[in-house]
C-alpha positions, 0 to 999 in steps of 0.5 A: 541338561541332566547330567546325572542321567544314565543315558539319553533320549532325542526326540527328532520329528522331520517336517517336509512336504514337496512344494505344492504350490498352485498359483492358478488355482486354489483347490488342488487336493495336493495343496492342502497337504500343507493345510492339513499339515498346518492344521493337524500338526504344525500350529498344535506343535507350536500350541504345546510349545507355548502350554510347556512353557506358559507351565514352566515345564524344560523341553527339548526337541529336535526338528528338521524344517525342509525349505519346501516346507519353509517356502509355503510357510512364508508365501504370503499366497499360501498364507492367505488361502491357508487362513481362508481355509481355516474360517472355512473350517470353522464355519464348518465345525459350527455348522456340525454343532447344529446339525448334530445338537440331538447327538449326544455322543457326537456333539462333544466331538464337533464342539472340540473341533470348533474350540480347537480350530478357532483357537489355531486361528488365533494362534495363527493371526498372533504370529502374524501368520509368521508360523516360522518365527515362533519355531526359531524364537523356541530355538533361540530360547534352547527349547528346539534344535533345528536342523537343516535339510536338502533343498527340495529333499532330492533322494541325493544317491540318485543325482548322478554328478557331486555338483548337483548334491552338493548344490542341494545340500549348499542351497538348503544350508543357505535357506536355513540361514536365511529363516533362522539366522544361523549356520546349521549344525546338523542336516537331516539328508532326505530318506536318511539317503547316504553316500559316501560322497556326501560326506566331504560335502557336508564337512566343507559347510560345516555340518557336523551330523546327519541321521542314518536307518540303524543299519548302516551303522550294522554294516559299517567297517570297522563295525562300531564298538558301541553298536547303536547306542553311540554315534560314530564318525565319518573319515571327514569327521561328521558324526552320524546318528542311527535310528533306534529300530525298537522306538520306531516300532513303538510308534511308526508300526500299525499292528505294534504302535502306540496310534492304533489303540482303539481310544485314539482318534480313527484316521479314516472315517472323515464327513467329507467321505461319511456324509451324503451317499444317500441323502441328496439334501446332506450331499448339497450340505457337505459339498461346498467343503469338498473340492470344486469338481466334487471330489471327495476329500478329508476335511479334518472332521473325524467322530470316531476312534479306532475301537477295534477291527471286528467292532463297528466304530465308536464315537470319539472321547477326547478325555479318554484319548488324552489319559491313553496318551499319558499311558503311552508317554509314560510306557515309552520312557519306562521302555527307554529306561530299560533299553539304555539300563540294558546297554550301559555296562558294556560303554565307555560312555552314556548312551543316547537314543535317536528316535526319528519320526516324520512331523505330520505323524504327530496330529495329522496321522496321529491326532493324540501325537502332540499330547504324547510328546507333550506329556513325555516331557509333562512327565519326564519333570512329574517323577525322575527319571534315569533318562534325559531328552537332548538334542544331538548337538548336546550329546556332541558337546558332553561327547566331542569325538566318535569312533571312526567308521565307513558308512555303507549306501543306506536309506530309511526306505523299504529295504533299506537302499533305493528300492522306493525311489527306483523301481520299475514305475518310477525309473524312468525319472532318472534319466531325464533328471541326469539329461537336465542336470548334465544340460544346466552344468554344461550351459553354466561352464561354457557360459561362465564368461559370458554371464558371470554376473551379466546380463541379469536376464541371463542369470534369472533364466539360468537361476529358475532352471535351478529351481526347476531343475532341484523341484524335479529332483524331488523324492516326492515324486519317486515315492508319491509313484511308489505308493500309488497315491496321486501318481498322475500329480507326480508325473506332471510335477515331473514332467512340468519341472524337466521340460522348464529346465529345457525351455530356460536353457534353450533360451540361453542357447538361442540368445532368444530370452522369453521375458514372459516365460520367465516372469510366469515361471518365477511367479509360479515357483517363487522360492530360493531366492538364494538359488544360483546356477553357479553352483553346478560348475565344477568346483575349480570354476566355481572357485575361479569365478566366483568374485563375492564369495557366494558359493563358497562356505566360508561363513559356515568354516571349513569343517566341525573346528570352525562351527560354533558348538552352543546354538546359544552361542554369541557370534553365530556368523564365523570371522570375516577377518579374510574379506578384503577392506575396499574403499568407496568415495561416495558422492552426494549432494546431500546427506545428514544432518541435510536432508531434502529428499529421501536420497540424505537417508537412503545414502547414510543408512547404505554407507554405514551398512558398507562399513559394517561389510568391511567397506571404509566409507569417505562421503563427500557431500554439501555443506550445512551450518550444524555440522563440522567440515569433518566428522566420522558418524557411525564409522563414515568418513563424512566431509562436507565442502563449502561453495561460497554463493548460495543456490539463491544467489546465482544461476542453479546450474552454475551453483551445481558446477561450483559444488561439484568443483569443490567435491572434486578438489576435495577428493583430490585432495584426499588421495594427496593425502594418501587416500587410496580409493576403489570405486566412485560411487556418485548418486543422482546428476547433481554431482556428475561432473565431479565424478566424470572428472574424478573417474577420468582423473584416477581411472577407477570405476564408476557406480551410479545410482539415479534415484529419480529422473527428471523426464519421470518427475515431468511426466515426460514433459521436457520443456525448459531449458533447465529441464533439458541440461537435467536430462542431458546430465543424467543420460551423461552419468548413465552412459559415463557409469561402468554400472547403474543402480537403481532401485525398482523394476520401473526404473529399469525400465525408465532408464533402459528407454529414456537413455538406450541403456543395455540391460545388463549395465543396470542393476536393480537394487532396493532401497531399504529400512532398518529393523529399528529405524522406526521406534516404537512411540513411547506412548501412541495413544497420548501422542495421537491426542496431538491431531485427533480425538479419541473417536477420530481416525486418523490418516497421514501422508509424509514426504516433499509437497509437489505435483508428482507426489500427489497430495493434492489428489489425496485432499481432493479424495478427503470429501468422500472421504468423509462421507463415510467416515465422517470424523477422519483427520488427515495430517500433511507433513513436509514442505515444497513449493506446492505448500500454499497452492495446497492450502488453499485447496484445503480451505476451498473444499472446505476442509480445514477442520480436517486437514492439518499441514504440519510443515517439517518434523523431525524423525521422532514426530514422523515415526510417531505418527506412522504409528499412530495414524490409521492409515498411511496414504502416498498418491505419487503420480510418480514414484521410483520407489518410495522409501516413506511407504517402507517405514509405514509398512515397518511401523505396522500401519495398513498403507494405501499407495498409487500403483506406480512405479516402485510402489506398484513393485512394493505393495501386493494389491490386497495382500499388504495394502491396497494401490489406487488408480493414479491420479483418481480421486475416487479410486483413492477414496475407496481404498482408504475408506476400505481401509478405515472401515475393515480393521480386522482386515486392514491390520491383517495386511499392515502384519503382512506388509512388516513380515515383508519388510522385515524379510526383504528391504533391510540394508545389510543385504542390500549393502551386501548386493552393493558390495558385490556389484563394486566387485564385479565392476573392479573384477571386469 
């Protein structure tokens, strides 16, 4: 920051759009706003971004990102139209080049759309369609302050109950966290829309400014000394910052604003509305690039610029713009001189400038907007200036206290107030928006009991009215009304989202829940994740009922004191050093360094993300020559208990009751000691009479996780008397456990049937990979010379070798295979009973110089190879979850998987990889010589799958969803 300048400038562009997200349909005009959007200003944002940097030019600049915007952003739907909507484009740019290579003014024009939207596909595909991740890697670097917004960018002065504002300011500091992984500083209240009752909500989660329209500091009591050129504060302490009216106008006013000069690009005459009036032959031409009932629409195509009001239009010349645009950037920072010159001698302090424009002004509206701001700062490093650009959490670090003042009911609307979002065209809303949220605070209060953490049907139902009800609450709609736009679109949203609320709630009245209703409603509006109907009980309730802490604050601190001032700052996430130590007794058969199955892993990664949640974790597990009786790995109290005869040596089942008599002596033993344990938490049937004992022993709760079932692992062929003592173990463990973890929606549904299991006692949880977990090979391409030649591909399968993971259909699949990718070899890594069967498969179809049976490898060798191999292929006939195809996904390799079990939960069929028939050779054979054949597609599904993993399986917060259900469990 220059600390030498006279005063500061901050530059604060507020990205929003409603969610218009359609999942019935792609072509919805309202949709593509978010492709214009993402077009015209978003990816040419990150574009300047990445030019400042690449030229070493400092910038800085603030952003409001609303969680609208953000959940279209990251919908793997939104992304797969928006980049077919981008080749469309691009088709359509080089189709211009041909029909207009005799118009010598106009070809240079749709050659620079080809170019540019060309290089936005890149752009788009180099982020792995993760446009949200290079905004926040700018933020860590300093470059971008962003701040948080309300959750659906509600007008807030219109909600009519505290709990409902302060839901959507809870929920959009908590989406702010989640994609940008820190606590927000600053919030951009929707329509600049101030109360006085926002502020204690925006002090209690640790917000410490806003921005408000410059008169509210005009009619703020006392009236401020230092008028608008400083912030002021709040009676709670947050600081707020007016809107400069004279940069505004510079920018915003059509008659004054820097984007009517006549060399600027003209909004207005797009080909989707020039081309075909006339021409039957042209019409046929552009139709295909309009809507599919015909309507006319902007495609981004536009070869005239402003020229002048009385003259007829003039075709578009880039250089021109971009010199008008470095004239504007430089007029506009001479003027900021001058005003804060003008205002310096009367403070006892620099001034600062807030100058506040929404987002899609810059590129959409305004084509030449992002090379203005580029060369604001091109500029601002060219000559010195007396001004310097901040962010307002910087002018907060140089100037830490404001005067204190009253901020009056304000907006940035037409007059100031609420006139936009309530007049006599859209008053209507409000009254049914109040019925709704009146009706879900009611419902939630009178059922806290109840559903204070069961059934989980119930909570999903009264969580989607959550998001139905703050969609609803939308500004947007209001405002689309106002304007005359689409306002049919605004009042089906409307009505659409308050009669969803109705429809959820009357379920939880009626006890009657609608499964399918739910599930349709879920997939239609799949955003906030956080979303929780708790948040409308009145404050003492919520505090009362609330057992993990989720609605709460107090990560983000209790006011400005708490909050870490220097977004650069180490240690973002505030103290836990309030959160109560528990301790678990985690039971297990097995556990590293013994690993059988995935259950070793899936146990260890859990246990030691517990410890990390201010868990203490003692594992109680088997015996294995390479590791001590006792040891503590990575904060794990791990001990290991000896049997004296081998399974081999006696009857299996009698050898399971000797280890479980050992886990239990030793868990006695352990509490003799002095070991004061909270909670069992036994995995699988092969410790369940330890933990039934222990559990009648001690008194204390019971969680069981069952990773597989033996009916499952059968295909419900219980036959054998060792089947059946299996089965019968496990539905004992079900029944014995006060919850049931399991880790897909096929388990819950397998368990609920096979052992009559309430809903409400289970709790889906997935199993998970750490970021790191699979490391990059130091050197792929040598690595891959181990199994295959250059030009060979290369497919790998890792996991246990029997009947229900189905490696013997993969095999079966490999001669078709290879009738189409003749040099493939396939890798079979892991040991099982069906090992020689499945050689000998090889051998008698011929494969041999094509498959290679590798036996066990180690973690190092596995991670290897799912980074080398082409293709990473898991045909389970039956599958609970699939740990392995998680690491594959991690690693960034295209998979092929059966659609079973959880792999059907995992995979989003052609989105992140493919799912084959079960069971069907052919079908197996297709997807992966799809796969083989299409890398441009296949690699663009392995960046959609690593997106997913990383934002959805990782063990903190499935250790986190683990701790809450032991609390729930003790709490009960």
């Amino acid at each position: 920051m220059n600390l030498t300048a006279q005063g500061y400038v901050s530059l604060l562009l507020h990205a929003h759009l409603p969610y218009v997200r359609h999942l019935d349909r792609d072509d919805y005009m309202e949709e593509r706003w978010f492709y214009e959007a993402m077009t015209e200003t978003y990816l040419p944002l990150i574009d300047l971004f990445g030019r400042l940097t690449r030229d070493g030019i400092p910038f800085r600049l603030t952003m409001s990102m609303s969680p609208t915007l953000l959940a279209m952003m990251e919908d793997p739907l939104m992304q797969n139209r928006y980049e077919a909507h981008l080749r469309k484009l691009i088709r359509l740019a080089e189709m211009e080049i041909e029909r207009n290579a005799d118009e010598a003014s106009i070809l240079p024009v749709a050659a620079m759309y080809y170019e540019k939207l060309s290089h936005y596909a890149s752009l788009y595909r180099d982020c792995g369609r993760d446009i949200i991740a290079p905004f926040r890697e700018y933020q860590d670097a300093g470059a971008l302050e962003i701040i948080a917004c309300a959750a659906t960018h509600a007008f807030l002065p219109l909600l009519k109950h505290p709990e409902s504002i302060e839901a959507q300011i809870a929920l959009g500091a908590a989406e702010y966290e989640r994609h940008f992984r820190r606590k927000p500083i600053g919030i951009w209240l929707p329509e600049c829309g101030y109360t006085r009752e926002i502020s204690a909500i925006l002090h209690k989660y640790g917000i410490r400014y806003f921005i408000a329209d410059h008169h509210a500091l005009e009619h703020a009591r006392p009236q401020p000394k230092r008028g608008m050129n400083s912030p002021v504060m709040t009676q709670e302490g947050v600081h707020v910052f007016a809107r400069d009216p004279e940069s505004s106008r510079q920018v915003w006013s059509s008659r004054e604003g820097y984007p009517g000069d006549p060399d600027y690009r003209e909004y207005y005459r797009d080909i989707g509305f020039d081309l075909g009036w006339r021409d039957a032959e042209e019409w046929e031409y552009i139709k295909p690039f309009l809507l599919s009932d015909g309507q006319r629409i902007h495609t981004g195509l536009k070869y005239y610029r402003v020229t002048g009001d009385s003259q007829p239009k003039q075709p578009y010349v880039e250089h021109r713009a971009r010199r008008k645009a470095e004239t504007h950037a430089r007029h506009f920072l001479e003027c900021r001189e001058r005003q804060i010159g003008s205002g310096t001698s009367s403070l006892d302090r620099k001034p600062i400038v807030l100058c506040p424009y929404d987002a899609e002004l810059f590129g959409h509206w305004w084509y030449e907007g992002p090379l203005w701001i580029e060369a604001l700062f091109r500029e601002l490093e060219r000559r010195p200036y007396t001004v310097a650009m901040v962010s307002p959490s910087d002018y907060l670090r140089i100037y830490p206290e404001s005067e204190t003042a009253d901020i009056p009911f304000s907006s940035w609307g037409r007059g100031g107030y609420a006139e936009v979002w309530l007049q006599e065209d859209n008053d209507w809303i409000y009254r049914h928006l109040h019925r709704a949220e009146e009706r879900l605070g009611q419902t939630a209060s009178r059922r806290r009991n109840e559903l204070w953490g069961y059934p989980e049907t119930a909570e999903r139902i009264l969580n989607q009215a959550v998001r139905e009800l703050m969609l609803a609450q939308s500004s947007d709609w209001a405002f689309i009304i106002d304007s005359k736009t689409v306002p049919s679109y605004a009042v089906k949203r409307t009505s659409l989202h308050i009669a969803n609320v109705h429809r959820l709630l009357d379920m939880i009245d009626s006890g009657i829940y609608e499964q399918e209703a739910l599930e349709e409603m879920e997939r239609a509006f799949p955003c906030f994740p956080a979303a929780d109907y708790r948040m409308y009980l009145p404050e003492e309730l919520r505090q009362d009922g609330d057992e993990a802490g989720i609605l709460r604050p107090p990560s983000f601190g209790k006011g400005p004191a708490a909050i870490v001032s220097d977004p650069g700052d180490e240690g973002m996430t505030a103290p836990r050093s309030a959160v109560l130590r528990k301790t678990v007794l985690m039971l297990a058969w097995e556990f590293p360094p013994l690993i059988v199955g995935g259950l070793a892993r899936a146990v260890y990664d859990l246990s030691r993300h517990l410890v990390s949640e201010h868990a203490d974790v003692h594992v109680i597990t088997r015996d294995t020559p390479e590791a001590p009786a006792y040891e503590t790995m990575e904060g794990i109290h791990v001990h290991r208990v000896r049997i004296l005869q081998t399974a081999t040596d006696i009857d299996f089942m009698d050898w399971v009751f000797q280890l479980n008599a050992a886990i239990a002596d030793c868990a006695m033993e352990l509490i003799a000691q002095g070991c004061r344990f909270d909670f069992i938490h036994a995995h699988d049937w092969l410790v369940y009479y330890a933990a039934a004992d222990l559990k009648g022993a001690t008194g204390l709760p019971l969680i069981a996780t069952i990773h597989a079932t033996e009916h499952g692992r059968n295909h419900g062929n219980i036959h054998t008397d060792i089947q059946r003592r299996i089965h019968e173990l496990e539905r004992q463990l079900a029944e014995e456990a006060d919850r049931v973890i399991v880790c897909s929606q096929a388990m819950v549904k397998e368990i609920m049937e096979l052992f009559a299991l309430p809903r409400h006692k289970l709790t889906l949880i997935p199993n998970g990979v750490d970021a790191g977990a699979v490391a990059d090979a130091a050197d792929s391409a040598s690595f891959r010379l181990r199994y295959a030649q250059p030009h060979e591909r290369l497919l790998f399968y890792v996991g246990r070798l029997v009947y229900e993971k189905g490696v013997h259909v993969l095999i079966e699949a490999m001669p078709a295979i290879l009738q189409h990718c003749p040099e493939t070899k396939l890798v079979i890594a892991g040991t099982g009973p069906m090992k020689r069967e499945l050689v000998d498969l090889a051998g008698r179809l011929g494969l041999e110089r094509h498959i290679i049976f590798t036996g066990f490898i180690l973690d190092d060798e596995r991670n290897g190879l799912l980074q080398a191999a082409d293709v990473c292929v898991f045909p389970s006939l039956y599958e609970p979850f699939g740990i392995v195809a998680l690491e594959a996904m991690q690693s960034g390799t295209p998979v092929v998987v059966s659609d079973t079990g959880g792999f059907a939960e995992l995979i989003e069929h052609g989105v992140d990889g493919f799912k084959a028939l079960p069971g069907h050779r052919e079908s197996l054979a297709w997807h992966i010589t799809e796969m083989l054949l299409n890398g441009e597609r296949a690699a663009s599904m392995a960046a959609a799958a690593q997106r997913k993993v990383k934002r959805s399986y990782h063990w903190q917060s499935i250790a986190v969803t683990t701790r809450q259900v032991y609390e729930g469990v003790m709490t009960r």
